[in-house]
N, C-alpha and C positions, 0 to 999 in steps of 0.2 A: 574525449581524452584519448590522447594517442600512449597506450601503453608500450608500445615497443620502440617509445622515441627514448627510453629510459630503462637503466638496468636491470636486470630483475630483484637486484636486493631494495633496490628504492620502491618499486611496486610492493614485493612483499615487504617490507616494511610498512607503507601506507597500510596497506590494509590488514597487519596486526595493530596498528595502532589507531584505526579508526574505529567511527563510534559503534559498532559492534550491531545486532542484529535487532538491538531496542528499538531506534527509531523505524526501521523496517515492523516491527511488532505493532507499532502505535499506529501507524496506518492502516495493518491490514484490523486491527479492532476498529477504527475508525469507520473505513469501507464497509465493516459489517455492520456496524449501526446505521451508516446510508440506506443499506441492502434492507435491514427493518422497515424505516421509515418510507420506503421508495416501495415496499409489499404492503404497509399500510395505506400508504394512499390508494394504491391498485385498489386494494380489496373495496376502499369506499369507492371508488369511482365504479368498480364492477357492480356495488348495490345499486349505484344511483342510475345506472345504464341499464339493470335490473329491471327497473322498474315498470 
């Protein structure tokens, strides 16, 4: 997106009026549940190369 093809009230307007930092929120919880489950698998694959 080319911000400077457009005035600055229309920019600051978009983003007072967009969806604000929720969906941004749900991903980075999102990511951290990856980030569990991608250290659990490690850890088993670390026991089974362990062995």
């Amino acid at each position: 997106m080319d911000f400077g093809a457009l005035p600055p009230e229309v920019n600051s307007g978009r983003m007072y009026a967009g969806p604000g930092s929720g969906p941004l929120m749900a991903a980075a919880a999102a990511w951290d549940e990856v980030a569990a489950e991608l250290g659990i698998a490690a850890s088993g694959y670390h026991s089974v190369i362990a062995e």
